[in-house]
ZAVEX-858662 format. One record per residue: x, y, z of N, C-alpha, C in turn. Coordinates in steps of 0.2 Angstrom, whole numbers, plus 5000, padded with zeros to 4 digits. Layout:
<rs>
XYZXYZXYZ...
</rs>
This chain:
<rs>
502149675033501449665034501249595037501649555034501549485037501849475044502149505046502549495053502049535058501549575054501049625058500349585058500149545054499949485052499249535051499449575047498649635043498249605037498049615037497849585029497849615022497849605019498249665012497849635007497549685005496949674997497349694991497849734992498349744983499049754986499349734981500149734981500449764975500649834974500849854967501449854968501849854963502549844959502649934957502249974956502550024953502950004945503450014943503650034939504450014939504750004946505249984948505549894949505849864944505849794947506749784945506949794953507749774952508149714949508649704948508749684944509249624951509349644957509449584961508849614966508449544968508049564974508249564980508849584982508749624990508749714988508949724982508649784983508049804983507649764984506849764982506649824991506449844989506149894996505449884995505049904998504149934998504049975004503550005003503050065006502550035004501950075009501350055010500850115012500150125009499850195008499250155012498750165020498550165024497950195020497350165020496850195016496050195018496150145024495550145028495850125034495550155041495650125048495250125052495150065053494450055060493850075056493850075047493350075045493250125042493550165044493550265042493850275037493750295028494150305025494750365029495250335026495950395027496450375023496750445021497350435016497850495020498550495018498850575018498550615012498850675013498850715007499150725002498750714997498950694991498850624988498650574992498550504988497650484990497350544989496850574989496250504984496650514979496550484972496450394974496950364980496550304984495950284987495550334986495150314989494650294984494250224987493750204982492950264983492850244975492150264975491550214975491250244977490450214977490050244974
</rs>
């Protein structure tokens, strides 16, 4: 995200904290674009309420 220079409002951990960090990996769930809510299917549950 930082080499994309995007802006990021949360960063979750999950449940996963290896025990040396280069196994560290992440993913990223796309939640709004250009303003539009959007999620894929299934992570439905990211979207905020109003």
């Amino acid at each position: 995200m930082a080499v994309a220079n995007v802006p990021v409002d949360v960063i979750g951990t999950g449940s996963y904290l290896p025990e040396t960090w280069t196994e560290t990996y992440a993913t990223a769930d796309i939640v709004e674009y250009d303003g539009k809510p959007s999620v894929k299917v299934g992570r439905e549950f990211l979207l905020r309420k109003k």
